[in-house]
GUVEXTOR-347851 format. One record per residue (C-alpha): residue number from 1; chain; x, z, y. Coordinates in steps of 0.05 Angstrom, whole numbers. Layout:
# residues N
<banu seq="NUM" mol="A" xx="X" zz="Z" yy="Y"/>
...
# end
This chain:
# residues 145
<banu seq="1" mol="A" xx="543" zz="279" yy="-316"/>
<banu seq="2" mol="A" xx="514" zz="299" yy="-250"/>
<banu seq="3" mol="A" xx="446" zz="301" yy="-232"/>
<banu seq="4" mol="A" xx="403" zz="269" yy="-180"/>
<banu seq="5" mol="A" xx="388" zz="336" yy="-149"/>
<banu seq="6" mol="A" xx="462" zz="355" yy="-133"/>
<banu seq="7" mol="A" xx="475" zz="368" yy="-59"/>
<banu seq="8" mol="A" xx="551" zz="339" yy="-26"/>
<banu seq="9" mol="A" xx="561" zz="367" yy="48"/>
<banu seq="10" mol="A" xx="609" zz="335" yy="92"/>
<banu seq="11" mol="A" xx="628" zz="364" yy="163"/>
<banu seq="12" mol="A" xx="664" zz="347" yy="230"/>
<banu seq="13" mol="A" xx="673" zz="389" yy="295"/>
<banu seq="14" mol="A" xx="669" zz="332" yy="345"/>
<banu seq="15" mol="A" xx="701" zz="348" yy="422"/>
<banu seq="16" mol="A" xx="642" zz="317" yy="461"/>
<banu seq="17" mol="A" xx="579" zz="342" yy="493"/>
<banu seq="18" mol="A" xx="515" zz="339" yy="446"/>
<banu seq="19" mol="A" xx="476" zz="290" yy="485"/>
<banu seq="20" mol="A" xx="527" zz="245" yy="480"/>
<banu seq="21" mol="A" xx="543" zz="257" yy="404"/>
<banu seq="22" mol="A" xx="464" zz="245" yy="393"/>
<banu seq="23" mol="A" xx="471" zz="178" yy="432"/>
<banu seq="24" mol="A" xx="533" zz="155" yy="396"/>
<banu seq="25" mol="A" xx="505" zz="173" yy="330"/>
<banu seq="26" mol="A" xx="435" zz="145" yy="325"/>
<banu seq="27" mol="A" xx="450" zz="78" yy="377"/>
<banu seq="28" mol="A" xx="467" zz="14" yy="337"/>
<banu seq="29" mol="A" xx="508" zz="-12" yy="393"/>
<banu seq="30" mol="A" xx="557" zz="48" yy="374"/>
<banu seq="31" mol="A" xx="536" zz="50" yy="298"/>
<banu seq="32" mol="A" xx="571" zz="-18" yy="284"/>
<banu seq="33" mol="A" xx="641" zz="10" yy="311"/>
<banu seq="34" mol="A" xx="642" zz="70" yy="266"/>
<banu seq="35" mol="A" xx="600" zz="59" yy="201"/>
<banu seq="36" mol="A" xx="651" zz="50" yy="161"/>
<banu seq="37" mol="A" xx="689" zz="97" yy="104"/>
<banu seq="38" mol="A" xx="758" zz="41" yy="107"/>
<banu seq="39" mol="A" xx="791" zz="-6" yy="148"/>
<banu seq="40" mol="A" xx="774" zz="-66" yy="108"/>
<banu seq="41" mol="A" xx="701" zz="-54" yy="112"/>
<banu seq="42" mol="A" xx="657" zz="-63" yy="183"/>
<banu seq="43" mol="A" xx="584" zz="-54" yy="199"/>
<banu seq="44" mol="A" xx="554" zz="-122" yy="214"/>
<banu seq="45" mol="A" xx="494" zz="-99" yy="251"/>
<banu seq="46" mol="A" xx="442" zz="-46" yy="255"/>
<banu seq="47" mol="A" xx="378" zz="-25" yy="273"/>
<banu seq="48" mol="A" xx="351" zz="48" yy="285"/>
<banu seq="49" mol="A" xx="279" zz="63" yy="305"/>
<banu seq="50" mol="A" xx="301" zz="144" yy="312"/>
<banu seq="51" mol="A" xx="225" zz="174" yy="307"/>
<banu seq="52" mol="A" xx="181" zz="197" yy="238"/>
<banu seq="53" mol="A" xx="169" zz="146" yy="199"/>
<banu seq="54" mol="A" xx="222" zz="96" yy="234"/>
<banu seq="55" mol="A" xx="263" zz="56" yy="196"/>
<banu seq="56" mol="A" xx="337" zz="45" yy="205"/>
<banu seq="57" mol="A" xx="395" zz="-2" yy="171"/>
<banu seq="58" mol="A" xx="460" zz="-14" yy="169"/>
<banu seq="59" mol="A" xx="497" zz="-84" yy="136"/>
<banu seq="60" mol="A" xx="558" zz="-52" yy="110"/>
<banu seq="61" mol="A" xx="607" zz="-108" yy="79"/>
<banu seq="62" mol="A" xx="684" zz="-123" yy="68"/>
<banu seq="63" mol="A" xx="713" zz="-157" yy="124"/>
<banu seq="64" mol="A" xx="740" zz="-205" yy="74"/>
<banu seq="65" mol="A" xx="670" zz="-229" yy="54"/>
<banu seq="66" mol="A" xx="673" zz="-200" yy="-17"/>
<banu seq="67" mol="A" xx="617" zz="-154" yy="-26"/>
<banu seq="68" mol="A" xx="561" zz="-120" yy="25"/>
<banu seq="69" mol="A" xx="498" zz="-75" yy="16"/>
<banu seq="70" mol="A" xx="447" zz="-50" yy="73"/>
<banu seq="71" mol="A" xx="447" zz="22" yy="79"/>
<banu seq="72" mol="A" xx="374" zz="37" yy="98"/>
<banu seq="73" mol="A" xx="321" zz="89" yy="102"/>
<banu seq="74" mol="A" xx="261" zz="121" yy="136"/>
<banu seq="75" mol="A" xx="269" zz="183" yy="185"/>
<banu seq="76" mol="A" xx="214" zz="235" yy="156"/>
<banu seq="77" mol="A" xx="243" zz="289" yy="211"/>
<banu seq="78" mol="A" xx="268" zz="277" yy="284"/>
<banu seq="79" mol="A" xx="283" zz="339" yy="324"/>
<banu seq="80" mol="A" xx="324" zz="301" yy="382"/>
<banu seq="81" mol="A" xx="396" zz="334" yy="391"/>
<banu seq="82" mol="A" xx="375" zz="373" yy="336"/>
<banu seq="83" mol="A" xx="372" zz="339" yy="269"/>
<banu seq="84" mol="A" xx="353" zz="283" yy="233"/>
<banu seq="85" mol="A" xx="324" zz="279" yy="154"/>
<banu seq="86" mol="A" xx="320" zz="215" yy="121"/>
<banu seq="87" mol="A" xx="298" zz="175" yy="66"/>
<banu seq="88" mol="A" xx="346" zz="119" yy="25"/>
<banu seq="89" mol="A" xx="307" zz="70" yy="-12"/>
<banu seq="90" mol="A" xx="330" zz="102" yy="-82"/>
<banu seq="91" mol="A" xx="294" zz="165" yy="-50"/>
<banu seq="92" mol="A" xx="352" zz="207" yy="-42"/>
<banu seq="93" mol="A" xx="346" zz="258" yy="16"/>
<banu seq="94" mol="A" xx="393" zz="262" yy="75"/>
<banu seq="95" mol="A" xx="399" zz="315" yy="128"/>
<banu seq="96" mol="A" xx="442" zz="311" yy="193"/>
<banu seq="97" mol="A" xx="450" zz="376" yy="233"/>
<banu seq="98" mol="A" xx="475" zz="372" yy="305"/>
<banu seq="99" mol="A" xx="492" zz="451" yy="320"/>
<banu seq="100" mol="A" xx="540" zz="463" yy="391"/>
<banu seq="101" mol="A" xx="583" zz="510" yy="383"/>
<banu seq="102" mol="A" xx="649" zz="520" yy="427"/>
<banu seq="103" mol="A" xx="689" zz="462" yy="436"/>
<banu seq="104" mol="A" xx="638" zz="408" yy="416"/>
<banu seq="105" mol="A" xx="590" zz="390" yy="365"/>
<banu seq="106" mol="A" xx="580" zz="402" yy="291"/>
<banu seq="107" mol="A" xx="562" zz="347" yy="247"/>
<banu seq="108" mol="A" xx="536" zz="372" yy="179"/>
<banu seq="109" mol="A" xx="504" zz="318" yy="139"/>
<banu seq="110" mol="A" xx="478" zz="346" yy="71"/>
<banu seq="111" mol="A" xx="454" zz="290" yy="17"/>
<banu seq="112" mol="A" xx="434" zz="282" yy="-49"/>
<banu seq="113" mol="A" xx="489" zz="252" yy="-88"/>
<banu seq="114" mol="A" xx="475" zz="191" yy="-131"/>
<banu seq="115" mol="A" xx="489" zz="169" yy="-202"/>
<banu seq="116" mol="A" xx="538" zz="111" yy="-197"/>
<banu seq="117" mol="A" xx="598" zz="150" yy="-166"/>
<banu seq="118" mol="A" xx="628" zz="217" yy="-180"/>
<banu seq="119" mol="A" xx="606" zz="260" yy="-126"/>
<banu seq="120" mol="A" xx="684" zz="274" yy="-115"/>
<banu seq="121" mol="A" xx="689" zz="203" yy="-86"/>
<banu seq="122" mol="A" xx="629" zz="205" yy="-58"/>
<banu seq="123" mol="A" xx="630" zz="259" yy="-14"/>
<banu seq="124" mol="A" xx="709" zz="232" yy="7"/>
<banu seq="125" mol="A" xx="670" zz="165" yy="22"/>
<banu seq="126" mol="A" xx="623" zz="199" yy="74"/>
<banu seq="127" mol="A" xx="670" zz="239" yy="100"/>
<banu seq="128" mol="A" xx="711" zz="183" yy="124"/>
<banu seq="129" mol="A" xx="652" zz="148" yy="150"/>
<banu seq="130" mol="A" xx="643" zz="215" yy="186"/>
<banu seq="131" mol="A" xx="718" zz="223" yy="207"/>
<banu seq="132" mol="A" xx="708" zz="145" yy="243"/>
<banu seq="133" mol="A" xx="655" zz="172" yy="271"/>
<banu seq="134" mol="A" xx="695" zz="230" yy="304"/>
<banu seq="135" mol="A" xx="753" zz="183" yy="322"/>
<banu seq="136" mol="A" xx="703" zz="131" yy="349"/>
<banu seq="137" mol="A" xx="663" zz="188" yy="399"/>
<banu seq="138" mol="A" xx="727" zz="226" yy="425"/>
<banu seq="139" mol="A" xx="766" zz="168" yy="439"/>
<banu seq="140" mol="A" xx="715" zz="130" yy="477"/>
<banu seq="141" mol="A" xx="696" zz="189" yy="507"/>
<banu seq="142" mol="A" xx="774" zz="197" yy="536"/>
<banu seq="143" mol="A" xx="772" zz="115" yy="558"/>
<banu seq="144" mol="A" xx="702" zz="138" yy="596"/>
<banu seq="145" mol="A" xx="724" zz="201" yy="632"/>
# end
């Protein structure tokens, strides 16, 4: 059995500048085209108040109606093209780096894992979520330039 204190790290090397990475990441008119770990699940809508103490969420549901959740927290640190640490509502911790390196950006998003899934499927569920993200940036990033 695994613990509430375990750690999963998922990571992606994303080809775009960081100010642009930062805006796709944290604005909810971008978050509902990537926040999602399959193709038969969407993001409904979402709000993100990107400061301490701001609150964001997600609706998260099955395109075919089925199930949905909110994913939801509050930002406890906000160092702008920098990182981000939140709060979920089951107080699990979540930390988001944004390092540039050559190429593009780093995304390195370190949580706590929970008790309801292995971490194993866990941490393949985030990194899909963070893969759409990657997708989702470059390619509208190519249709921009």
């Amino acid at each position: 059995m695994h613990t509430q204190n375990e750690k999963i790290t998922v990571e992606a090397l994303v080809h775009t500048p960081l100010s642009k990475v930062w805006a796709y990441w944290t604005d909810p008119a971008h978050i509902v085209h990537w926040n999602a770990a399959s193709d038969d699940w969407h993001t409904t809508r979402s709000e993100n108040d990107v400061r301490v103490g701001g609150a964001f969420s997600a609706r998260m549901e099955a395109k075919d109606g089925s199930v949905g959740f909110d994913f939801a927290g509050t930002y406890t640190e906000v160092v702008p093209e920098k990182y981000l640490v939140y709060q979920l509502g089951d107080m699990r911790e979540v930390e988001v780096v944004f390092t540039e390196q050559e190429g593009g950006v780093r995304v390195t998003e370190t949580f706590d894992a929970e008790h309801e899934n292995s971490p194993d499927m866990q941490k393949t569920g985030w990194q899909a979520i963070l893969d759409r993200f990657k997708a989702y940036v470059e390619e509208s990033e190519q249709k921009a330039g």
